[in-house]
C-alpha positions in Angstrom: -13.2 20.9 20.8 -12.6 17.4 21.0 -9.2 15.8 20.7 -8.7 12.5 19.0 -6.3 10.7 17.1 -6.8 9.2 13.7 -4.7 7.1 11.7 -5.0 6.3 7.6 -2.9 2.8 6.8 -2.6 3.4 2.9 -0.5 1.0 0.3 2.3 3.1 0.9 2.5 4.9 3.7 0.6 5.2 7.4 -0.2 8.4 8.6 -1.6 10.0 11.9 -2.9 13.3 12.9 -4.0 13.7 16.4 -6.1 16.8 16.7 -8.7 18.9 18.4 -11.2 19.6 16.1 -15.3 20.5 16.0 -17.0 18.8 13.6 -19.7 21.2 13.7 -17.8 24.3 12.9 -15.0 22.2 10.9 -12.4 24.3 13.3 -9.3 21.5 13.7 -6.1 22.4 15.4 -3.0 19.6 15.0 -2.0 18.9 17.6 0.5 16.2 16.1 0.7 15.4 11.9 3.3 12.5 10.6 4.0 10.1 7.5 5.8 6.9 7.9 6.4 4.8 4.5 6.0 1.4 5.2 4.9 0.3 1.7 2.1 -2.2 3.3 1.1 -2.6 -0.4 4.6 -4.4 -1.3 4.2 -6.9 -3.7 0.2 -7.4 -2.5 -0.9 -7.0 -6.6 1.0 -10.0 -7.3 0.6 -12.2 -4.7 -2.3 -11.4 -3.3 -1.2 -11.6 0.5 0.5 -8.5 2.7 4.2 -9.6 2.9 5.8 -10.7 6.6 8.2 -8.1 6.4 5.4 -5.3 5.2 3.7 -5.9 8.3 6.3 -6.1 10.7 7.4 -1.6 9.1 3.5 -0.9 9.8 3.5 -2.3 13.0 6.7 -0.4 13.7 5.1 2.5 12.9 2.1 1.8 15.1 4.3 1.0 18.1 5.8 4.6 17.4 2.1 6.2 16.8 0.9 4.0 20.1 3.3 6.4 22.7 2.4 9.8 20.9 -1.5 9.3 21.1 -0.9 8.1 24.7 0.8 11.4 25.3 -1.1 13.3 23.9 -4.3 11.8 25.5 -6.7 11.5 23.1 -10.2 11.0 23.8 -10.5 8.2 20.3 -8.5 6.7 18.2 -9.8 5.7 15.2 -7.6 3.5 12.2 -8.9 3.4 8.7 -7.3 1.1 6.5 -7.3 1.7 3.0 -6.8 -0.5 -0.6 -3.5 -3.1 0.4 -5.4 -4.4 3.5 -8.7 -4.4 1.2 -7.2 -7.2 -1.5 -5.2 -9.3 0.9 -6.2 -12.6 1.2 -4.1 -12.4 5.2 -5.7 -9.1 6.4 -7.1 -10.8 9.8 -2.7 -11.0 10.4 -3.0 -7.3 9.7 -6.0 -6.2 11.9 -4.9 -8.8 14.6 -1.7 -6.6 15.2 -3.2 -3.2 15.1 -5.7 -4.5 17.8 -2.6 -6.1 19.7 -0.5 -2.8 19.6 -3.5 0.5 19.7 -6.1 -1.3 21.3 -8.6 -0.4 18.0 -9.7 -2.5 15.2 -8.6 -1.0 11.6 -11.8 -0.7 10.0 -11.0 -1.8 6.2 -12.9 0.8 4.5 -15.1 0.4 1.2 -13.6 3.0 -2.0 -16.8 4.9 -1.1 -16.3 5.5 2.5 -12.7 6.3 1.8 -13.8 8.7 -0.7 -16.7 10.2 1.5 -13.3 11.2 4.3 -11.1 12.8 1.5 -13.9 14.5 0.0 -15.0 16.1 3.7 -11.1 16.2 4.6 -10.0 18.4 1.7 -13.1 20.6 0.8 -14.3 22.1 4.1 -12.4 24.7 4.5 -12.3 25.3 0.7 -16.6 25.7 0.5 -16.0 29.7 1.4 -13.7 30.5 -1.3 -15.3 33.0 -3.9 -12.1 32.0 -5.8 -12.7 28.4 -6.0 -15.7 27.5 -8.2 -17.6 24.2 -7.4 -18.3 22.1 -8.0 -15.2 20.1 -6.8 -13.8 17.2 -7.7 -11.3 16.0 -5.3 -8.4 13.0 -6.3 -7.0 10.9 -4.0 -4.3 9.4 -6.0 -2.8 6.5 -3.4 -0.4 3.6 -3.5 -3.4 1.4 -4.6 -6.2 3.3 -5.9 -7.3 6.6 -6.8 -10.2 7.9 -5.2 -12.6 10.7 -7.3 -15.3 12.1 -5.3 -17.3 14.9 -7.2 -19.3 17.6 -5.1 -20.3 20.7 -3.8 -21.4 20.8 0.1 -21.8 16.8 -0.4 -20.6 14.0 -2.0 -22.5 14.0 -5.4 -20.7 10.4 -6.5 -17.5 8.7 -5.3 -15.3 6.0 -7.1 -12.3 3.9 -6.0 -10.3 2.5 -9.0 -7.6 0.2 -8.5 -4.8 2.4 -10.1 -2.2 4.1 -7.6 1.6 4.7 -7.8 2.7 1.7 -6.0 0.7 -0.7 -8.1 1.7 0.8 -11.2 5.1 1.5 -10.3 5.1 -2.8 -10.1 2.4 -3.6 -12.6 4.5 -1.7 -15.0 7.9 -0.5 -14.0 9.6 -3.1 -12.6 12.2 -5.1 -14.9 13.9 -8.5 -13.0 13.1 -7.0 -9.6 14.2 -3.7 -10.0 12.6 -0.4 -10.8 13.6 0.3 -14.1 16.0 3.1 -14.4 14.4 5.0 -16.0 11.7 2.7 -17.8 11.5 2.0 -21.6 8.8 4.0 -23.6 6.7 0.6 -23.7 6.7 0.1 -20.3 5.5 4.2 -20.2 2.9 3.2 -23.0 1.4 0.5 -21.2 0.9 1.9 -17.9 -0.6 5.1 -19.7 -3.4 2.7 -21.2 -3.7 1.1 -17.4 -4.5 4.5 -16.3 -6.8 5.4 -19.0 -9.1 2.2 -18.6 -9.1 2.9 -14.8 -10.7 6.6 -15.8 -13.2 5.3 -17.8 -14.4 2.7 -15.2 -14.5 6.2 -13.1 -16.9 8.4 -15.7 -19.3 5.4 -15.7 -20.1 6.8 -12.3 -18.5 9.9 -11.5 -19.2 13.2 -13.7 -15.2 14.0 -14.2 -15.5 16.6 -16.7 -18.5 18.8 -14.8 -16.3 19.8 -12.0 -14.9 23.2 -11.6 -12.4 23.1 -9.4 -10.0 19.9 -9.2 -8.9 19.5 -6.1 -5.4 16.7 -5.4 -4.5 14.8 -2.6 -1.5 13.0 -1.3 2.1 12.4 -1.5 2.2 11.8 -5.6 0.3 15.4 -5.9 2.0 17.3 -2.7 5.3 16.4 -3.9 4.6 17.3 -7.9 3.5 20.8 -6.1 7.2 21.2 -4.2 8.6 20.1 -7.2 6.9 23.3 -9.3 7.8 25.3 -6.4 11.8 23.9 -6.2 11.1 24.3 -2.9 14.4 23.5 -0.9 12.7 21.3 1.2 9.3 19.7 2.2 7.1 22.3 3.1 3.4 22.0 4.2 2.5 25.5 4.6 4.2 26.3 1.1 2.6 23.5 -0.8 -1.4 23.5 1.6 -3.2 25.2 -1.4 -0.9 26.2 -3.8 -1.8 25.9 -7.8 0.0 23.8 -10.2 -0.9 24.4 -14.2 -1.5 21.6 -16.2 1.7 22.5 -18.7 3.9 22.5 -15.6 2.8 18.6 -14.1 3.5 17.7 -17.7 7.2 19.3 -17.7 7.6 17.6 -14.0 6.1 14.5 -15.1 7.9 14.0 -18.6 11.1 14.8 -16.2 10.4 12.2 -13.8 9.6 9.1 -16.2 12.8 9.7 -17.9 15.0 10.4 -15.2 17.3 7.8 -13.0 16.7 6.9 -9.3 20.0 8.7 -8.1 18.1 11.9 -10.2 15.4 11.7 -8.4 16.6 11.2 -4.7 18.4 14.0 -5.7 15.3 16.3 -5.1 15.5 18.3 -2.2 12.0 18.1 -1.6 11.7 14.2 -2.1 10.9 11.6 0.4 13.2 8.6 -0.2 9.7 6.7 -0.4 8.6 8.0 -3.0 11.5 7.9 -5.5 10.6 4.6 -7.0 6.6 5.5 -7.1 6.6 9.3 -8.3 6.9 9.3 -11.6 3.7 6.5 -12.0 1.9 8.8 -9.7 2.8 12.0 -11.5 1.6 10.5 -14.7 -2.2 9.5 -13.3 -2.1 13.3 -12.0 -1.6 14.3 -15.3 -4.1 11.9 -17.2 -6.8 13.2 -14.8 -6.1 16.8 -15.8 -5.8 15.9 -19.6 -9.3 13.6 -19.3 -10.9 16.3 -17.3 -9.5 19.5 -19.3 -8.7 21.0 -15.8 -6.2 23.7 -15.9 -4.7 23.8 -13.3 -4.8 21.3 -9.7 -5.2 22.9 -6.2 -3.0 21.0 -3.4 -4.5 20.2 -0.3 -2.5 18.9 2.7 -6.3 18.3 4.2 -7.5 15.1 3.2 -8.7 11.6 4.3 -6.7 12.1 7.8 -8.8 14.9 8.3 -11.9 13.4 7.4 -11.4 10.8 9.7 -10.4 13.3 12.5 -13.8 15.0 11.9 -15.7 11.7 12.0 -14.1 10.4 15.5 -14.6 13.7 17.1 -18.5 13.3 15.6 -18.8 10.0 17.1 -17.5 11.0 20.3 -20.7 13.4 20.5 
């Protein structure tokens, strides 16, 4: 077992998971597993550069991550950055900082490398299950983009779309600087069609529909799944692998583009980051099941963190 630490800087949020793991037996024990929302992404789809104040929360965060991994003393760190830090015309600011503060340079990932971690992340320990039919196709539904990696042992094809809840959330939802509360049918309309042209830039690539098993990642899908569950709080164990049915995203997603924000927050289960963002993410969750006919979506807590775990521990061999 080797114990690093890894660290996935999304549009959103940053996340690290410092771990002792084998990638050859894909045994990995946390060690340590946190979320920050720093919302990186804020405003980066209109302006092209990663606000002042964006950067200064993530390298908050990173400070915080920075005396954790040093306690914990692991062997590697390594920092993927995902699709904000991608499309901003100031990312050297961005990697500059990280290097100043963790001592590693983010490495800015292509959609397909990011896709290859999910993909490896979510469906390793899934490969055994006689009740899980492959081949997979796993969804990565970010702040950014949406990630769809079809497979069975291996990546069969990968796509990165630039359609995630942050950016539709403020492609589409936002009214005179505000979140609309809760957004006119138009607004609903027109970020459905957004969604719908990203997927069929995906099927020029990716088989969607020959997958058996549809397997969703992140905050957006983990927090649809407590949501089903009216689970009284955030709970990993209770939402790492549980089912959601198609009908019942639908309910949860019709409920959460027509509700306020004080509705919202009020879910038990919610993180206040993600109450101005859940309902666009909800709605691309459901598009993907209604485009690929997939009954039902399995949750996995696993994902690109892990994937990234695996690949720092194999480097370290």
């Amino acid at each position: 077992m080797t114990r690093v630490a890894a660290i996935d800087c999304g549009t959103n949020s940053i996340r690290l998971l410092v771990a002792d793991c084998d990638p050859a037996t894909g045994e990995l024990v946390d060690l340590d597993r946190r979320m920050t929302i720093v919302r990186l992404g804020q405003g980066v789809d209109r302006t092209g550069r990663l606000a002042p104040e964006a950067l200064e929360r993530t390298f908050a965060a990173c400070r915080e991550y920075a005396e954790i991994i040093k306690g914990h003393g692991a062997e590697r760190v390594r920092f993927v950055a995902t699709s904000a830090s991608r499309d901003a015309e100031n990312r050297d600011d961005f990697v500059r900082g990280v290097l100043d503060i963790l001592g590693v340079e983010p490495e800015v990932v292509t959609g397909g490398q990011e896709a290859e971690f999910s993909f490896t992340g979510a469906t390793r320990e899934l490969t055994g299950r006689r009740d899980l039919h492959r081949p997979f196709l796993v969804v990565d539904i970010g702040g950014g983009s949406t990630e769809f990696v079809v497979g069975d042992d291996r990546v069969r094809a990968a796509r990165s779309v630039d359609v995630g809840c942050v950016r539709m959330t403020e492609r589409h939802l936002v009214t005179d600087g505000a979140v609309a509360d809760p957004p006119a049918e138009e607004q609903i309309a027109a970020m459905r069609a957004d969604i719908a042209a990203a997927l069929d830039l995906a099927e020029e690539t990716v088989p969607l529909r020959e997958a058996r098993t549809l397997v969703g990642l992140a905050g957006s899908v983990t927090t649809v799944s407590a949501i089903a569950q009216e689970l009284p709080e955030y709970d990993s164990a209770a939402i790492h692998h549980s089912r959601v049915p198609r009908e019942r995203v639908r309910e949860i997603t019709d409920w959460l583009l027509h509700s306020t924000h004080a509705e919202r927050a009020a879910v038990p289960s919610m993180h206040p980051g993600r109450v101005d963002v859940i309902a666009a993410g909800a709605l691309i969750l459901l598009t993907i099941m209604e485009r690929t006919g997939a009954e039902e979506v399995v949750v996995s807590e696993h994902d690109i963190l892990d994937g990234i775990a695996f690949a720092a521990a194999a480097q370290i061999r």
